[in-house]
Structure formats: structure tokens, C-alpha cells
VEXLO-415139 format. One record per residue (C-alpha): residue number from 1; residue in one letter; y negated, z negated, x. Coordinates in steps of 0.1 Angstrom, whole numbers, padded with zeros to 4 digits, always signed. Example, Ala and Ser with C-alpha at 12.3 -4.5 7.8 and 13.67 -1.06 7.14 Angstrom:
<rs>
R   num   residuo      c2      c3      c1
R     1         a   +0045   -0078   +0123
R     2         s   +0011   -0071   +0137
</rs>
This chain:
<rs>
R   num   residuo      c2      c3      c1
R     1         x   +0299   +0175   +0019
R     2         x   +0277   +0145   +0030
R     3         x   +0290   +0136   +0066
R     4         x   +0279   +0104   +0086
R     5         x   +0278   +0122   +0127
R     6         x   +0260   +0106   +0160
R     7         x   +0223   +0119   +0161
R     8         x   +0240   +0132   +0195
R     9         x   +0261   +0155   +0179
R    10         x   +0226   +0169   +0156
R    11         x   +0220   +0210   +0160
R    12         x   +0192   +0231   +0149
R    13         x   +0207   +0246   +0114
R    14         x   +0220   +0209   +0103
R    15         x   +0202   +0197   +0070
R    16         x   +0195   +0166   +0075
R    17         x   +0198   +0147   +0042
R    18         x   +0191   +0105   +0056
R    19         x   +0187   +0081   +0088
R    20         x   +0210   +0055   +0095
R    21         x   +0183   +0032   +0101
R    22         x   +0147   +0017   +0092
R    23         x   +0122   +0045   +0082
R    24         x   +0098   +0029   +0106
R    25         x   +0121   +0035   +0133
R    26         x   +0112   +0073   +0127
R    27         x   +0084   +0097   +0127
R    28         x   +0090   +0117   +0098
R    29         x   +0074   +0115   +0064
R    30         x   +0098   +0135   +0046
R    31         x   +0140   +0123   +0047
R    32         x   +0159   +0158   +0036
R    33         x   +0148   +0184   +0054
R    34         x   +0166   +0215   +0074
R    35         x   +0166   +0211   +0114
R    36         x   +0154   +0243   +0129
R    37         x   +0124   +0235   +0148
R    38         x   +0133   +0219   +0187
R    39         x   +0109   +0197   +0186
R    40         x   +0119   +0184   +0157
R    41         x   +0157   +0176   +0173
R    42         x   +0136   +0161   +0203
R    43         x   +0116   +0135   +0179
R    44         x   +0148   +0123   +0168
R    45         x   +0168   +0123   +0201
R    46         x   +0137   +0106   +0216
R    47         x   +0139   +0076   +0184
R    48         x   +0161   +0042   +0182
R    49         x   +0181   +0064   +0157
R    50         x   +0217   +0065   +0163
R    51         x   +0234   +0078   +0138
R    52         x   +0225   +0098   +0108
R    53         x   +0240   +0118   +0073
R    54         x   +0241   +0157   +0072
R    55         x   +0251   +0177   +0041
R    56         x   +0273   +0205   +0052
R    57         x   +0267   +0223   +0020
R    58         x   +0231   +0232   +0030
R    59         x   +0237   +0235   +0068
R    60         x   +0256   +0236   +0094
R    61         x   +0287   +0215   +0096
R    62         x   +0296   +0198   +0133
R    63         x   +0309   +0217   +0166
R    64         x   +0349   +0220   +0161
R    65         x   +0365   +0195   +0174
R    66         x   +0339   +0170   +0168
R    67         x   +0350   +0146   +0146
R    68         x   +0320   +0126   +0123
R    69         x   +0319   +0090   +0120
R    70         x   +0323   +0091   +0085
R    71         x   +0330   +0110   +0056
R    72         x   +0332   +0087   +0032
R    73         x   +0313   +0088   -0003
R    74         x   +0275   +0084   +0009
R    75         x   +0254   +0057   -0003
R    76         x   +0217   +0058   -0001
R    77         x   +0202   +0033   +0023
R    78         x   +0177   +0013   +0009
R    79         x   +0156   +0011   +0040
R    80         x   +0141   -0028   +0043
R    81         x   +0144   -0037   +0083
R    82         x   +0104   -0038   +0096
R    83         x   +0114   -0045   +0126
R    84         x   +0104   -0087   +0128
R    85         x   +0105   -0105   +0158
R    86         x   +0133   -0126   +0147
R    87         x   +0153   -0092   +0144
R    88         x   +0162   -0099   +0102
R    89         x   +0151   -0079   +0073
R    90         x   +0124   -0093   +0052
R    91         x   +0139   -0078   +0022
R    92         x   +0169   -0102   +0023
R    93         x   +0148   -0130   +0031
R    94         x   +0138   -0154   -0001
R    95         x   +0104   -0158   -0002
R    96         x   +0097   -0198   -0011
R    97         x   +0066   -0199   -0031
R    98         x   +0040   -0212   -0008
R    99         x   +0016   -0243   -0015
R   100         x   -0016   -0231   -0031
R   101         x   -0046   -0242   -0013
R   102         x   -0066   -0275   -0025
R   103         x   -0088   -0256   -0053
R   104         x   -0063   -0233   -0063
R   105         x   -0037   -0265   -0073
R   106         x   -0049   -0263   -0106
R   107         x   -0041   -0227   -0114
R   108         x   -0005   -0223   -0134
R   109         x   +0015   -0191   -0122
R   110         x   +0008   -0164   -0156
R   111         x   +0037   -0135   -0164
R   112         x   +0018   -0102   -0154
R   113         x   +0014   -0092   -0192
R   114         x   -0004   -0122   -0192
R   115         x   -0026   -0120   -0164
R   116         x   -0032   -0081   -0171
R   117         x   -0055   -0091   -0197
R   118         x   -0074   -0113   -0178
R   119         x   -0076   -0092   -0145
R   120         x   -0092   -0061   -0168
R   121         x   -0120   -0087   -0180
R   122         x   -0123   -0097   -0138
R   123         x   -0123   -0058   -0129
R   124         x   -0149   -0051   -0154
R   125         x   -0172   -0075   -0146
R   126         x   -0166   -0071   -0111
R   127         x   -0173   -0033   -0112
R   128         x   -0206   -0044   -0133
R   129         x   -0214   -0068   -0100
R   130         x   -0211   -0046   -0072
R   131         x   -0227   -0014   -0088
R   132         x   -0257   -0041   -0090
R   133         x   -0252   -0050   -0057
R   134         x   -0253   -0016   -0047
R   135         x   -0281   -0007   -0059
R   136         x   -0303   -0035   -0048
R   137         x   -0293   -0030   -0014
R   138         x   -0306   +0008   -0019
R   139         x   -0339   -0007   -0022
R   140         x   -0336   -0030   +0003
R   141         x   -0327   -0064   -0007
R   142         x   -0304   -0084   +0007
R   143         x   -0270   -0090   -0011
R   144         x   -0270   -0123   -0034
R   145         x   -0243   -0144   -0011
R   146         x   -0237   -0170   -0038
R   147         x   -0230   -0140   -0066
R   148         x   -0205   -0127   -0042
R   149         x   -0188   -0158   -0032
R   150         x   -0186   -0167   -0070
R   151         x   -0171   -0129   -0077
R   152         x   -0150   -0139   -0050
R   153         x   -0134   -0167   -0062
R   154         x   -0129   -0147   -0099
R   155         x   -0107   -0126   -0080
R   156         x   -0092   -0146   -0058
R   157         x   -0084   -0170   -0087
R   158         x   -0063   -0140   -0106
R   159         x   -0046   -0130   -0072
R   160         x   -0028   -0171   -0069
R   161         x   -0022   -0168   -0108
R   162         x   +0000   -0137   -0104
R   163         x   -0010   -0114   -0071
R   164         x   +0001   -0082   -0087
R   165         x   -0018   -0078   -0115
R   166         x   -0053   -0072   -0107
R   167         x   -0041   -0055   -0072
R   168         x   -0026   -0030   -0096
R   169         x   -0049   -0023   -0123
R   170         x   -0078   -0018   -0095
R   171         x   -0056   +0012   -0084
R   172         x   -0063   +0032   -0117
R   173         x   -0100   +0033   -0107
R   174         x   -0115   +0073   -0115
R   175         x   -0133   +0093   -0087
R   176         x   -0167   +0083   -0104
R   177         x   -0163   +0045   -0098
R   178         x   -0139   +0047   -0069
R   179         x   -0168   +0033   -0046
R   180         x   -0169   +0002   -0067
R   181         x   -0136   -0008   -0078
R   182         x   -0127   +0002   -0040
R   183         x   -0150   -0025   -0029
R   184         x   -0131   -0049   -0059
R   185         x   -0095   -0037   -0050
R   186         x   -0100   -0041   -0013
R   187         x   -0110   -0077   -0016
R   188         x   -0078   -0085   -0035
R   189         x   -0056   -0074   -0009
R   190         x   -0075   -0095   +0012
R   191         x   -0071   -0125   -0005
R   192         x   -0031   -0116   -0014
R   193         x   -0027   -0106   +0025
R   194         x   -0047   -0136   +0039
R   195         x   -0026   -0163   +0013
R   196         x   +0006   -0146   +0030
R   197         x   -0007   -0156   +0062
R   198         x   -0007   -0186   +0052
R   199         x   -0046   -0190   +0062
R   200         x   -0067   -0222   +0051
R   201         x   -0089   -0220   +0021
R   202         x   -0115   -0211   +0039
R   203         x   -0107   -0182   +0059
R   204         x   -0089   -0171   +0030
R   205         x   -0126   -0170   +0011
R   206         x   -0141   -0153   +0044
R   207         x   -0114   -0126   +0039
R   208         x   -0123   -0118   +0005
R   209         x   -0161   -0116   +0008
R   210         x   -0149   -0094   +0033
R   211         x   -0133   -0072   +0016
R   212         x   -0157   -0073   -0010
R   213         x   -0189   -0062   +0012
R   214         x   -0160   -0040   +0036
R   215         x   -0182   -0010   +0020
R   216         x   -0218   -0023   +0013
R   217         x   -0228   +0006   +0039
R   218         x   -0222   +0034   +0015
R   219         x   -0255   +0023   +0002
R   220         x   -0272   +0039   +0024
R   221         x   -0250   +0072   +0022
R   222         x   -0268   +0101   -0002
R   223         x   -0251   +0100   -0033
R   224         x   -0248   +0138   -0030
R   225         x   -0229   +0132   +0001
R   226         x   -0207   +0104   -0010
R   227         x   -0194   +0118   -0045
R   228         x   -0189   +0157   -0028
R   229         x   -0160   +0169   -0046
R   230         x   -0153   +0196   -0014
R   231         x   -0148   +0193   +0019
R   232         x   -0175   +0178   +0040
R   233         x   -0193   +0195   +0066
R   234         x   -0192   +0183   +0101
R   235         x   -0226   +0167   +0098
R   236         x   -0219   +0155   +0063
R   237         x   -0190   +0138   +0081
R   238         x   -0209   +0121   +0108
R   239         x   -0232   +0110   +0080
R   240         x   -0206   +0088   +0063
R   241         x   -0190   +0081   +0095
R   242         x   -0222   +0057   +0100
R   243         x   -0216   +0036   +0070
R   244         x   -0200   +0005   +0087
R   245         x   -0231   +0004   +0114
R   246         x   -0255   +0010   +0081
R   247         x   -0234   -0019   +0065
R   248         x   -0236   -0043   +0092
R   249         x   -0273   -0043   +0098
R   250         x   -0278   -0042   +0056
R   251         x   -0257   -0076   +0061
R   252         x   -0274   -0093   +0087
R   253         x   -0309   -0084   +0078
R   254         x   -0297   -0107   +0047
R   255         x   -0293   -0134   +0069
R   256         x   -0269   -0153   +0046
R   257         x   -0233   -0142   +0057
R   258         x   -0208   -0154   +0083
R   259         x   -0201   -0133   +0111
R   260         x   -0165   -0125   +0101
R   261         x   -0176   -0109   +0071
R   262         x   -0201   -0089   +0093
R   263         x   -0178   -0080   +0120
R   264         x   -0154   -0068   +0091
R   265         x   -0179   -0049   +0078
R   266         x   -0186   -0034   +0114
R   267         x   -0149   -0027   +0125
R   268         x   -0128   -0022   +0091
R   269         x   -0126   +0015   +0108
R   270         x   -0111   +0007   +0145
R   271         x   -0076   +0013   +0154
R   272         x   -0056   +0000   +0176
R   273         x   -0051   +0028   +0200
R   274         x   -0092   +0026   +0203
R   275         x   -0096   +0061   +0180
R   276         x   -0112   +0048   +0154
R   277         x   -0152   +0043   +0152
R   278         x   -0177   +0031   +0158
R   279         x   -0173   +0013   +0191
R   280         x   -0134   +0029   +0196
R   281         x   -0122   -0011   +0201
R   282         x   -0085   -0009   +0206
R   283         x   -0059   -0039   +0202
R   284         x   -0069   -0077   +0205
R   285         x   -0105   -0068   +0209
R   286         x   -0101   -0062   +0172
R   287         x   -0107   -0091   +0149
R   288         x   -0080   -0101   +0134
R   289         x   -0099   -0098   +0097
R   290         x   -0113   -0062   +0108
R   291         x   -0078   -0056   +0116
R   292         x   -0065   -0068   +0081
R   293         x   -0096   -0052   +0061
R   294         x   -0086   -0015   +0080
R   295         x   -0051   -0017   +0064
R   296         x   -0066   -0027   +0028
R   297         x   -0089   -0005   +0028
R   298         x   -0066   +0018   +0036
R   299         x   -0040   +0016   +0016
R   300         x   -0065   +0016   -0018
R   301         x   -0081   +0046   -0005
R   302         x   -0045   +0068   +0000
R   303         x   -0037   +0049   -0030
R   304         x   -0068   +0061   -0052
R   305         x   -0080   +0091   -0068
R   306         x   -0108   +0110   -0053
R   307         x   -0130   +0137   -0059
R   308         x   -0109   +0156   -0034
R   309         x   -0077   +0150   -0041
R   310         x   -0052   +0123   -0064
R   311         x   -0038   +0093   -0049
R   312         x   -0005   +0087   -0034
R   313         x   +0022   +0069   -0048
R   314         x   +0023   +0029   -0043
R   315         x   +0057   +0027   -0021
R   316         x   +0052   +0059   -0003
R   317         x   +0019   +0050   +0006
R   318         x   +0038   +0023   +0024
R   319         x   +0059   +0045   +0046
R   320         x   +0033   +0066   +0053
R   321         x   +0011   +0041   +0065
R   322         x   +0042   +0024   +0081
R   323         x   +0046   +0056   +0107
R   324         x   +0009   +0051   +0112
R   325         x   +0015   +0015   +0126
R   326         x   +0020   +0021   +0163
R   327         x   -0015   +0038   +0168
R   328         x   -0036   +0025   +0139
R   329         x   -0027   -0009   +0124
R   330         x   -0018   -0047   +0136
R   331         x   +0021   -0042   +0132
R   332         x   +0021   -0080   +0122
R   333         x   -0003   -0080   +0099
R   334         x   +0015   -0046   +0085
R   335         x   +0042   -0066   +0078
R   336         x   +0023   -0093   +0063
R   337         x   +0008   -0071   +0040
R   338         x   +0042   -0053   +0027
R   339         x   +0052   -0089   +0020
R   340         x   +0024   -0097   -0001
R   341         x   +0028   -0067   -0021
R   342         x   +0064   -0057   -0019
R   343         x   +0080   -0028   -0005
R   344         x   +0078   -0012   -0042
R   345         x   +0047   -0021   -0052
R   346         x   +0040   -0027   -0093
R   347         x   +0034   +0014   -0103
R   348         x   +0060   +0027   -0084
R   349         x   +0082   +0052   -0095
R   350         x   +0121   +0046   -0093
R   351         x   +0157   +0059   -0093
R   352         x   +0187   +0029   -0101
R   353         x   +0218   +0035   -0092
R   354         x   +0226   +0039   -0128
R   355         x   +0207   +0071   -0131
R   356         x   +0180   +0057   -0149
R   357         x   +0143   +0063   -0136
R   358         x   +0117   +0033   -0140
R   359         x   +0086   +0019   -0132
R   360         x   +0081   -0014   -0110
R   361         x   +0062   -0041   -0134
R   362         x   +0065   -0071   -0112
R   363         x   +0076   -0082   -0082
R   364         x   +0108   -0109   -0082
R   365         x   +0107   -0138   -0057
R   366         x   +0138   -0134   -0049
R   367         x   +0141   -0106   -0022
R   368         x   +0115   -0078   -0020
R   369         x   +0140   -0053   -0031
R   370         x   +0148   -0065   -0067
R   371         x   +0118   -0062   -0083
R   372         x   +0116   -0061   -0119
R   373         x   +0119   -0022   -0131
R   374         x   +0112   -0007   -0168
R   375         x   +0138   +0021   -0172
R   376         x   +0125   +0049   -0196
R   377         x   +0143   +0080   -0185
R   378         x   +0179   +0089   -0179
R   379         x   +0191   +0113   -0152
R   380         x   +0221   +0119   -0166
R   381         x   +0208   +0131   -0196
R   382         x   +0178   +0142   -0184
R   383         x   +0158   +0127   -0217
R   384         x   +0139   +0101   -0218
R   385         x   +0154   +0065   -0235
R   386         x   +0137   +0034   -0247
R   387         x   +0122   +0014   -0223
R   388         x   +0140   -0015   -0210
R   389         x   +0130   -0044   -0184
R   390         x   +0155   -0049   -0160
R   391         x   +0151   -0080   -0138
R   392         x   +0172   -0063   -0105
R   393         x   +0175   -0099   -0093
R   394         x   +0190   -0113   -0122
R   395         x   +0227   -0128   -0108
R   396         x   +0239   -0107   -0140
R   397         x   +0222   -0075   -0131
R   398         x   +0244   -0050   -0113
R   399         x   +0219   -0022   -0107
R   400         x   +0196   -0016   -0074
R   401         x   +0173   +0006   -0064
R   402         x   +0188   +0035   -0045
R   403         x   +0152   +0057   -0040
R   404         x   +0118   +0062   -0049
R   405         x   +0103   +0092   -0066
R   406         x   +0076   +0111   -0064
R   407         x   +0054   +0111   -0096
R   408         x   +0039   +0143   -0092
R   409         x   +0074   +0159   -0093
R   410         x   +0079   +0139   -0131
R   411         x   +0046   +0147   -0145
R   412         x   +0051   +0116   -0166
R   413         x   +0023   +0116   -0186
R   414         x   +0022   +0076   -0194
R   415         x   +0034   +0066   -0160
R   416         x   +0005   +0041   -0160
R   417         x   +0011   +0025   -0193
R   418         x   +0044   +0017   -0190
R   419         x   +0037   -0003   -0161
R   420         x   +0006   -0017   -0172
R   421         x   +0006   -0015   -0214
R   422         x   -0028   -0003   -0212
R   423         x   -0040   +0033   -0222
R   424         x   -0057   +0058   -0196
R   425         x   -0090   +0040   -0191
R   426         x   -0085   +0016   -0222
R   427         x   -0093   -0015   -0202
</rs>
């Protein structure tokens, strides 16, 4: 029996099965788990927490004569409060289309099908342009600032035409061209977090040429080093530890380049509790565009498949990244960047209240909770079903997300196809 009790009233030997409350409220990664360790009960105790939902079937059930606040059929939270200053969920909040800026006016919105098409063309030719850029700067020269600016723009262009479909599609990069399509991916977010930020035309540029040369240091990084499958020795570490410093002076010597993109370049590693590297800056003395680049370039790397190890799913990437806010990221910009992507990113996997599983295909402007979902597998009768688009914002639809799956528990082999209608590395 599922019982709603005061996080007071918690006990080692309680499963705990949800938080009444916003997951970035809380420290922990996983949201069913048995209590048993102190420390854990402390973490909780010690949170904004107040009241939470045990399952008596798996655990203890609360002291005698303790009665619960509720015991009435349990409904999964769909957890959408970041915290904003003016104390309302973003989730709920419609998100008007903002004006594009003066030289994107002429660019018409594009379905994501649509724009799919068109962003595998940009991502191939942008892959082609930075492994070029790459390799002149291995012998030295300096990085062709106009090329950029007009890759740039390619990208850019795609994002204001439909922001999910090229931020996607440069997530199914391999481990062979992650350092590439990572430099591509990165400056999309840029551009996609910056136009949420409502930032001029102009620093909206800066931010993806940012993004774009984020990386350019790994030039300088041994291949053998770079592309280790293993785990890297402490000196190997320090090695690739040095690319932003290696990056920054490649980018000066250029002499072409505004200083944001160089102090981006610099600083994309800082954090805001002064732990990251190189110089261990902490808060404001953080640009704000090294501080949006380190949470891009973050999220494509946990997001991204590496020698090492596969990426993470899109939304929990999110939370993850979201119990990392207090000591690495910008909270606001944190925020910002949820926004521009949506709490369910396109490629997540999903469980509707119906019992059907699906795939996020696009995001819906009306609340970033609705997005539009492909069902292709029913819980209920454990098969899979024809695919079907379900627009979770439609005034008709009745369905809603009620969690988000893992896809390494599904295995579903075409997980990226159904999303995107491409096969594994057809585009």
C-alpha cells in the first residue's frame, strides 16, 4: 500500500517510492529506493522536503498510532517546479514565441520531419568543417574566422527554424567523431540557450562561435590520449586537463576572434563553487558565456557516446545535471537552458498514463510538459503496437506523461529511429 506520511515520521527500513516535491529540491539521483543508510534519512531531513510516498509492501509501514496524510490512490508527480524567482513552475507557463532577431525574420518555423532533413546536410558539412579546422590548427594555423562565422550562422539558422532538430540528431554522434560533432552540438545549444535569453543578434553569434571553437584545444591533445577507450592515467588526465589553456592561446595567436569566444574557450570548465580548472574562478567572476558554454558542453558530453562508456538519457541527463546546480552551474542559466530544450528533451523515453511507452519527437509550445510523444509499446500488453503521434497538448488529448524511462532497461533496438526516421548512421 502506497501511503503519503510527513518526511518527519521517515524510518530506516521505509521504501521510499516518491518526493512530494521538485527533484531539484533533493539530492538524490535515484526516486525508489529502501531507507537503511542514516545518512541517507539525514539528507532528507536536512532538504525543503516535507512530505513524501512510502510503499508499505516493500518496507516498513508507520509507528502505530501515526496516522499518514494520505492514503489515497497515488499519482505520480510530474516534477516541473525549478525553483524561479517568481516562485511558479515553468512547465505551466506558455511559452509566447519570441521575436526572431533582424536576420533571422526571414526564416519560416519547419515541422521537425522537415527540418531533420536539412539539419543532417548542416551536421555533415559541419563535421566535414571542423575536422578541417582541426587539423589545420595541428599544424599551426590559425582558425579561418569567416568559415566559422559562416558555419555558425548554418547552424544557427536551423536552430530559429525548429531548435530541436539539429540539437537532437548531433546527439547520435559515434565515439569516433564525438570530438567533432561535440564541437557542432555544443554550438547549437548555444545559440538555442542564448535566443531563450533573449540576447541581441550579436551576442547570440558570439555564443555560437563559442561553442563552436569551446574545444579547438583538443588539437593539441595526442590522438592516442584523446580517443583512449580505458581509463586515463593521472598524467594522461592532466594532459587533457590543459586543453582550454592550449585552446585559448591557439585562439589568440589567430588574432581574429573576440574575447568572449576566447574567454569561453578558457573557462567552459569553471564551476561555480571555484572547483573547476584552470584558474578555479567561482561565481560572478565567471563570464556569463563561459558559464553557459560549461552547461552545453556538458550536457552533450553526458549525453554522448564515448569510447568509455554510452550516453545518458536526454531527460535524465537533466536531473542529473539539475542536483549538480548548486556547486557547478549558473542556476539561472540552468533554467534557461531546460527551457530552450524542454524538460523531456526530443529522444526521450516515456511512460503515459495510458500505459503506453513513447518517444518525445518535438517539443509543444504550449507547456513544457506536453510534448509531442510517439507511442510504440504497450505496458499492458507488454508488446509492442503501431506507432502513433500523440500531441499531449492537444485540448482533445487526455493522456500525460506520468515518468520517464530508462532506455537501457528497454533495449529498444530502433529507439533512435522512431524519434528521428533515420537509420543508425543513415544520415
Amino acid at each position: 500500500m502506497l501511503k503519503r506520511i510527513d518526511t518527519k515520521d521517515l524510518t530506516l527500513g521505509m521504501y521510499l517510492h516518491e518526493f512530494c516535491g521538485s527533484w531539484m529540491d533533493h539530492p538524490f539521483w535515484r526516486v525508489k529506493f529502501l531507507l537503511k543508510d542514516p545518512a541517507d534519512l539525514a539528507r532528507i531531513h536536512a532538504t525543503a522536503i516535507r512530505e513524501c510516498w512510502i510503499d508499505t509492501s516493500k518496507g516498513l509501514d508507520v509507528a502505530v498510532g501515526t496516522a499518514p496524510i494520505s492514503q489515497e490512490q497515488f499519482v505520480p508527480q510530474i516534477d516541473t517546479d525549478f525553483g524561479q524567482p517568481e516562485n511558479l513552475s515553468i512547465a505551466n507557463v506558455t511559452i509566447a514565441p519570441r521575436p526572431p532577431p533582424p536576420s533571422a525574420r526571414n526564416l519560416a518555423p519547419t515541422d521537425m520531419h522537415t527540418e531533420l532533413r536539412q539539419a543532417a546536410a548542416i551536421c555533415n558539412k559541419s563535421k566535414d568543417a571542423v575536422v578541417s579546422m582541426f587539423s589545420e590548427a595541428r599544424m599551426g594555423r590559425a582558425v579561418d574566422a569567416d568559415g566559422a562565422q559562416n558555419l555558425v550562422a548554418e547552424i544557427s539558422d536551423s536552430v530559429t527554424r525548429n531548435p530541436g532538430a539539429l540539437i537532437s540528431l548531433a546527439r547520435l554522434k559515434t565515439a569516433d567523431d564525438y570530438t567533432f560533432m561535440h564541437s557542432v552540438a555544443v554550438c547549437a545549444l548555444m545559440v538555442a540557450l542564448a535566443r531563450q535569453l533573449n540576447l541581441d543578434d550579436e551576442q547570440t553569434r558570439l555564443a555560437g562561435m563559442a561553442g563552436l571553437l569551446h574545444d579547438m584545444g583538443k588539437a593539441a591533445i595526442p590522438l592516442a590520449i584523446l580517443n583512449k577507450p580505458g581509463k586515463l592515467t593521472d598524467h594522461e588526465f592532466e594532459v587533457i586537463r590543459s586543453h582550454p589553456v592550449e585552446g585559448y592561446h591557439m585562439l589568440r595567436e589567430g588574432g581574429n576572434l573576440p574575447e568572449a569566444v576566447l574567454d569561453a574557450c578558457l573557462h567552459h570548465h569553471e564551476k561555480i563553487d571555484g572547483s573547476g580548472y584552470p584558474d578555479k574562478l567561482s561565481g560572478d567572476a565567471i563570464s556569463e558565456i563561459a558559464r553557459m558554454a560549461a552547461i552545453c558542453d556538458v550536457y552533450d558530453a553526458v549525453t554522448s557516446d564515448r569510447p568509455y562508456k554510452r550516453g545518458w538519457d536526454p531527460a535524465g541527463s537533466l536531473q542529473r545535471m539539475a542536483e549538480w546546480t548548486k556547486d557547478h552551474f549558473d542556476s539561472r542559466l540552468f533554467h534557461a537552458f531546460v527551457k530552450s530544450i524542454g524538460i523531456y528533451p526530443v529522444g526521450s523515453l516515456v511512460r503515459l498514463a495510458s500505459g503506453h511507452v513513447g518517444v518525445v519527437i518535438e517539443q509543444s509550445p504550449a507547456a513544457l510538459t506536453t510534448p509531442i510523444v510517439k507511442v510504440f509499446f504497450s505496458t499492458k500488453s507488454g508488446l509492442r503496437i503501431g506507432p502513433e503521434v500523440i500531441n499531449l497538448s492537444a485540448p482533445d488529448c487526455h493522456d500525460k506523461i506520468v515518468a520517464r524511462e530508462n532506455p537501457d532497461q528497454w533495449r529498444f533496438p530502433d529507439l533512435n529511429e522512431l524519434w528521428s526516421g533515420f537509420s543508425e548512421r543513415q544520415w
